[in-house]
N, C-alpha and C positions, 0 to 999 in steps of 0.2 A: 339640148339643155346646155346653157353656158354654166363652165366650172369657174367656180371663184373658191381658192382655196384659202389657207389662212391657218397656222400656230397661236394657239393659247396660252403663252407663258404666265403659270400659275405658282405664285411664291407664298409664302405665310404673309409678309410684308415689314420693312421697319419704317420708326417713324426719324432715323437719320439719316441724315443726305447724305453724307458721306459715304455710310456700309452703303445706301444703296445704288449710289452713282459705280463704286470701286467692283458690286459682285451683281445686284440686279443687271442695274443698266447695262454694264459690260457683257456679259452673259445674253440677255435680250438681241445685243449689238452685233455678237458672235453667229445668234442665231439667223439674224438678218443676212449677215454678211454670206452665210454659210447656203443658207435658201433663199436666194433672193425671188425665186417666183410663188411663195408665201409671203402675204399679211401676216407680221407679229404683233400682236397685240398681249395686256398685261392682265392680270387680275392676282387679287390680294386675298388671302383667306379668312383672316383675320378679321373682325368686327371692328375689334377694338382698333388696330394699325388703321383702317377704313375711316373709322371715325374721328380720332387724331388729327390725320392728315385733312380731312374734308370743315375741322374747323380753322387749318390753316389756308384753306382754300384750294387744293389738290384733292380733286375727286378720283379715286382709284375704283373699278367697279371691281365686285363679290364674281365668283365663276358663273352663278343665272344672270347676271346682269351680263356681262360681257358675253354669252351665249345669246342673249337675247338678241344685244348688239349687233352679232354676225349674222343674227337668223335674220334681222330686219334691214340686212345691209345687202341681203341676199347670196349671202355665200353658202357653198352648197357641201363642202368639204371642210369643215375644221379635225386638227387634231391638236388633244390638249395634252401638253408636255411640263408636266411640272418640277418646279427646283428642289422638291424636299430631297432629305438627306433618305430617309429612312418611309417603308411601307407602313408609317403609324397608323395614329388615331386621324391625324389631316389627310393623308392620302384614302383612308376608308368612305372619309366625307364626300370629298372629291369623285372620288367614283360613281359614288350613289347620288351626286350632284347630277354630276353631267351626264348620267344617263337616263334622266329625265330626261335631257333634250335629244334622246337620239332619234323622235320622231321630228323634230325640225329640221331633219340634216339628212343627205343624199348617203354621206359619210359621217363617223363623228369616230375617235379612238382615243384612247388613254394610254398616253407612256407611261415608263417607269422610273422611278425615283431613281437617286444616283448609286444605293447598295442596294441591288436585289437580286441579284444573280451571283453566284459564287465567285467568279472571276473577277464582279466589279470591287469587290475586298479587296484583292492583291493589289489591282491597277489604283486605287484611292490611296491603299497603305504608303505603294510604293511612291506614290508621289509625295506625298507629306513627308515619310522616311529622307526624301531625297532633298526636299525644300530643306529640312529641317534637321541639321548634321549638329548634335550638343557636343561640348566641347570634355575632358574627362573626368571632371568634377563636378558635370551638371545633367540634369534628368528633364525631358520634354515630357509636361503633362497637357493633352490636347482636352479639352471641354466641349464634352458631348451636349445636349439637351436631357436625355433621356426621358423614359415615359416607362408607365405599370401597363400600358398595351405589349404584346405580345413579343412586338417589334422589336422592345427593348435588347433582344439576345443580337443584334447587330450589334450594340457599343460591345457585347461582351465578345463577339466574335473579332470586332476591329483590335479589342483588348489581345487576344491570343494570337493574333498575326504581329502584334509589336512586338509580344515576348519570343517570338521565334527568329527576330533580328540577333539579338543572341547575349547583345551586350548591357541588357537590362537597364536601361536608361529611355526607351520609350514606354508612355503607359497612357491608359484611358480610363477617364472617368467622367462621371455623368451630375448632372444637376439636382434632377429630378427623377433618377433611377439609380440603378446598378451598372457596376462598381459603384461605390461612393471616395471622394477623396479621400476621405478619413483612411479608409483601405487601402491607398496606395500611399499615402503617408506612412501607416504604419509599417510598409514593405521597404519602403525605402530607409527608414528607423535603421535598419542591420544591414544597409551601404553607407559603411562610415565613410566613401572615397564620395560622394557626393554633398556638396555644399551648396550647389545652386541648381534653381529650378525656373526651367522656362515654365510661362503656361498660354498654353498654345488654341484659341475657338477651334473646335469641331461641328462647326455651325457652316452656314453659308455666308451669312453675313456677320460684324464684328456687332453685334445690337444691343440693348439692353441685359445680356446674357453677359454679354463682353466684358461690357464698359462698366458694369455694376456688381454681378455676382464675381465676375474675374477680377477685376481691374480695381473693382472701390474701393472706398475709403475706411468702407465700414469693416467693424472687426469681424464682420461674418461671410465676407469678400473670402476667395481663393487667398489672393495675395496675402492678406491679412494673416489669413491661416496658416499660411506656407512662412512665411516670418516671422512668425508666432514661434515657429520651431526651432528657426534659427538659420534658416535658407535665405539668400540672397536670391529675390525673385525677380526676374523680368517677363513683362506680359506683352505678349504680339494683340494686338488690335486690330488684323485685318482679319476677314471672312474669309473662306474656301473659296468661295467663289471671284477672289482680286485674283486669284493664281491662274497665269493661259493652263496651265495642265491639269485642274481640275476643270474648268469651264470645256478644256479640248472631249474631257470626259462626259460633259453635260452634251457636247454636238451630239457625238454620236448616241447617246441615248437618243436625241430628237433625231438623228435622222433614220435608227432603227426603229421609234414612230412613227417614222414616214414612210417609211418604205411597208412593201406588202407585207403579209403571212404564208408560209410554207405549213398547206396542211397536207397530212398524209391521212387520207380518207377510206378507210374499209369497205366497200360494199358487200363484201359477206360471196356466199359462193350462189353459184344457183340461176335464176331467172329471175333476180332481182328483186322477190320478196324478203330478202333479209338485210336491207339496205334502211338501217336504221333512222328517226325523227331527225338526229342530230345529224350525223352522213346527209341526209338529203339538204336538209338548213344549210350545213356545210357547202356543199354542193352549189346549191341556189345563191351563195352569197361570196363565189369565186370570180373573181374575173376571169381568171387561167383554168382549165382543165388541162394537167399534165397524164397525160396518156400514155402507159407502157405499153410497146409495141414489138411484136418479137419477128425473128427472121423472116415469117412467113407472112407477114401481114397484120399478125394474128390482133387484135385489139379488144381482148375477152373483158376485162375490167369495165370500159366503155360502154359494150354490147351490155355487160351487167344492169348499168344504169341506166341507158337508155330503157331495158325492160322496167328499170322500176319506175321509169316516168309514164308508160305504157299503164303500168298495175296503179299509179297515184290516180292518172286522167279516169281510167274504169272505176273507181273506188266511189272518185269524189266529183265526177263531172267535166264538164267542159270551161269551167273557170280555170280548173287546174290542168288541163292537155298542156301545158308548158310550165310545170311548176319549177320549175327546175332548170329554167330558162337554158336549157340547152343552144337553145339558135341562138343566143346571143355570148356566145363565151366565144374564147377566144382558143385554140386548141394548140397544144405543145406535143407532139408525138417522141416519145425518149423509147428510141431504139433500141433495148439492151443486150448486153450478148451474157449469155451465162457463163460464166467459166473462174473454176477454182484457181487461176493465173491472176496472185494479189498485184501485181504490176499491172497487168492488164485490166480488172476490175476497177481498179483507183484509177485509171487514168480515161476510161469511159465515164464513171460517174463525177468525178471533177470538172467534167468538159461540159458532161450535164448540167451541174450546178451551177457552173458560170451562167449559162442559157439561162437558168430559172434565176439567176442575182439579177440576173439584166432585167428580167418581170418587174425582180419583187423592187428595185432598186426606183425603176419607174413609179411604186406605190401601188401593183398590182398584189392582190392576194392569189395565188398559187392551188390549187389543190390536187396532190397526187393522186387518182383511184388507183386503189390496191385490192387485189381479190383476196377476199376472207378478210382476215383482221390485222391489221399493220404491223403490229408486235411478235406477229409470229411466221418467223421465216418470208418476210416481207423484204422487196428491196429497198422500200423508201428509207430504210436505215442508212444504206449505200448515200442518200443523197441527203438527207439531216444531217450526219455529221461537218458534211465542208460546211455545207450551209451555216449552220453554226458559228461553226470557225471561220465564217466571213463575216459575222454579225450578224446574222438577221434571225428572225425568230420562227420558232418552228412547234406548229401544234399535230397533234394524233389525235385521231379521234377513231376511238375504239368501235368493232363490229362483232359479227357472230363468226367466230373463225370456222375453216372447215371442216375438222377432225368434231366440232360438239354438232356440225351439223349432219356429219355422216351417222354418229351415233343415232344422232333424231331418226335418222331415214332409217336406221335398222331398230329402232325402238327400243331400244337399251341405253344404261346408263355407263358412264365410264367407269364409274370408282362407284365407292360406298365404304360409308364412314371415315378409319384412319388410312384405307387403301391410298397408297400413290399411284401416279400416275405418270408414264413417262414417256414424253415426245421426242420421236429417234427421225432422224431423217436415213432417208432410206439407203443412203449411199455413203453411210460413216463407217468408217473401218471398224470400229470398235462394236458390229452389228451385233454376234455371237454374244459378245459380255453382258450388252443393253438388253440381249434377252432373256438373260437370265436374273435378271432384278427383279425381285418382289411387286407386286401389285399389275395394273394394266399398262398397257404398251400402245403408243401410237406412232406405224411406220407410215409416214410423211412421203410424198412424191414417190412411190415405191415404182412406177412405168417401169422406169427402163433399168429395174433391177430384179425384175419378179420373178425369172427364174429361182437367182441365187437366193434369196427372200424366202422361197414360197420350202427351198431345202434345207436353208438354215431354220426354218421351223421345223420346222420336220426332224431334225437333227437335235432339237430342243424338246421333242415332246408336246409341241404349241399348233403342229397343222391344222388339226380338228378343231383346236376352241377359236382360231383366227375366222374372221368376215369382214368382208373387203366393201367398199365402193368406188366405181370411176367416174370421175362427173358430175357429182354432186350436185343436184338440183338442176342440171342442164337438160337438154331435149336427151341427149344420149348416154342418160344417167344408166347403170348397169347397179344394183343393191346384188351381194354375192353373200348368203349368209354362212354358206361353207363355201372354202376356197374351190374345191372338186366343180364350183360351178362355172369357173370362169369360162368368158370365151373365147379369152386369148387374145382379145385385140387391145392392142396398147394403147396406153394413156399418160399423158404427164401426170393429170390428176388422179391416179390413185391413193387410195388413205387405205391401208388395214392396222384394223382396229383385233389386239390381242386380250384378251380378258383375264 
């Protein structure tokens, strides 16, 4: 199959050339420049901006039109990256747009707006903050859009990162939400050392928002309002998006659309019946199988799954003997070494991560298999966080961990009612205290600790109510329902379960 790839730069739309040459086009331009082996093409959300322009003779197409566009031009890959500020009521639409079209597409994904991650607040504040230095008698008020969608708590978020500048002269308010000016008027009422007020778009472009609700002439203008009061106002007229530092902020949103996903994939413990719908969708829809691999060879996670493509093909047939498209992934084996040495841990899974940004950087989606369930005492934590912290995005997707499935094997529950419950790993100093906490106990990886394990109950009163399992759901699962049964042959995967 020939790949023909290609970016959907998705904006509300204005109908001035101006705002749109100085943040659209520019922005568009940056993206070109930035991916030159993507098609960028535009699309406008807006009806009305659509229809405007298309009586001046500028046909701009809606996001089904330009999907159409791509699908009948034969591209096999798009991803659509759009310019809103905020996850409103336009980016809800957009979503549920373009995923009509994801059966026209080999590939098809959705970025993200420019605030939606907690970080992208500080990095937007700090730049505007920095553009925008008032002088000590004057107060920057920037103009949100706002909206009664949910979203709205973004202005109010941007709101409390300006008051944390310190010097009380940045603020935010909104159009058509919360804050309202009138409210930051009134704050600024009891700073008699302010006289003047800039008023600054918090928009992309300087548009109709700008040039009329800010800028006009009429009495019900910002401006109007603000020297109403007795403020000497001046209004910026450019968008967000004329600034390289907000636009540098818009790259990498598109190019962390571009690039893959890092998932951390559960498959549960066992012979690979507990290798959940989504785990396996997951699965099926990686390019990369990242594979943890330990000293000896060992590649238990893997073998997991392979069984559960085994139990899918027996279930459902011989359409599905490959659901899971196994033969065709591409496989990453991460060697890891265990050890409590935080120098030495961070500088194996860093090295790691580099390996899997080189994937994900290509546009490959990634997926770790993890035995049991990712969230618990998993290493793929070890490699999310650089990931992260190099950009790129990172999903979990949750499984049947293996302390609920040892329970299952011994037919019992863990808790009931207000009882806790508490997961100790087997090799914490703090063993004796953890067992003496109220309600049930789950000791985690107990192998290579089961001596001293098996007498510090014992020393608690706990030996007789404890039962154990090695292997959970393996060929050489052992179910121990008193300890007195064991038969002594060691396991990493030990779980005792104390009641």
């Amino acid at each position: 199959m020939t790949v023909k790839k290609a970016i959907l730069a998705v904006s509300f739309g204005t109908t001035h050339d101006q705002a749109e040459k100085e943040a659209i086009a520019a922005l568009e331009r940056d993206w070109e420049q930035a991916f030159p082996e993507y098609t960028v093409r535009r699309a406008f959300t807006s009806a009305t901006v659509r229809r405007k322009l298309a009586e001046r003779g500028l046909h701009i197409p809606g996001v089904a039109q330009a999907l159409e566009a791509f699908s009948a031009d034969g591209y096999t890959h798009v991803w659509v990256q759009p310019t809103h500020l905020i996850p409103g009521e336009e980016y809800d639409r957009l979503k549920a747009e373009t995923l009509r079209w994801k059966e026209h597409f080999s590939f098809l994904k959705i970025g993200e707006p420019l605030l939606m991650q907690e970080e992208d607040y500080d990095t937007v504040v700090s730049a505007m903050c920095g553009r925008f230095r008032p002088a000590a008698d004057e107060a920057c008020i920037f103009m949100g859009h706002g909206t009664w969608h949910e979203a709205n708590r973004a202005y109010e978020k941007i709101g409390k990162r300006l008051q944390k500048d310190g010097s009380g002269r940045y603020f935010m308010a909104t159009v058509e939400g919360v804050p309202a000016l009138e409210e930051i008027l009134e704050t600024l009422a009891h700073e008699t050392r302010i006289r003047r007020i800039r008023l600054i778009p918090f928009m992309l472009v300087a548009g109709e928002h700008a040039l009329h609700d800010m800028a006009g002439g009429e009495a019900d203008s910002w401006k109007h309002i603000c020297e109403a009061r007795g403020y000497a106002v001046t209004c910026v007229l450019h968008g967000m998006g004329s600034y390289p530092e907000i636009r540098r902020q818009y790259v990498r949103k598109c190019r962390k659309c571009l690039s893959g996903i890092f998932y951390g994939i559960s498959v549960g413990p066992g012979a690979g019946g507990s290798l959940t719908l989504d785990g396996a969708d997951c699965i099926r829809r990686c390019d990369v199988l990242a594979v943890p691999r330990t000293g000896y060879g060992r590649t238990i996670a893997l073998s997991i799954v392979r069984k559960a493509q085994e139990r899918i093909a027996e279930l459902f047939g011989g359409p599905f003997s490959d659901y899971l498209e196994l033969e065709q992934k591409e496989f990453l084996y991460l060697d890891l070494q265990m050890t409590r040495d935080e120098a030495v841990r961070s500088r194996i899974y860093n090295g790691l991560a580099e390996q899997i940004g080189e994937l994900l950087a290509a546009g490959k989606n990634v997926g770790m298999v993890t035995l049991g369930d990712v969230s618990v005492y998993a290493t793929v934590s070890y490699l999310a966080a650089p990931l992260q912290a190099m950009g790129y995005e990172v999903a979990l997707v949750p499984g049947v961990n293996s302390f609920c499935a040892c329970a299952a094997a011994l037919g019992r529950s863990l808790t009931s009612i207000s009882e806790p419950l508490h997961i100790i790993p087997a090799g914490y100093d703090g063993l004796e205290e953890s067992l003496r906490l109220p309600g049930s106990k789950v000791l985690m990886k107990s192998g290579k600790h089961l001596p001293e394990i098996k007498q510090a109950l014992r020393e608690e009163g706990l030996y007789e109510k404890a039962s154990m399992v090695k292997d959970c759901g393996m060929e050489t699962q052992e179910i121990c329902w008193g300890l007195d049964e064991d038969t002594e042959r060691n396991s990493y995967f030990t779980t005792i379960l104390v009641p």
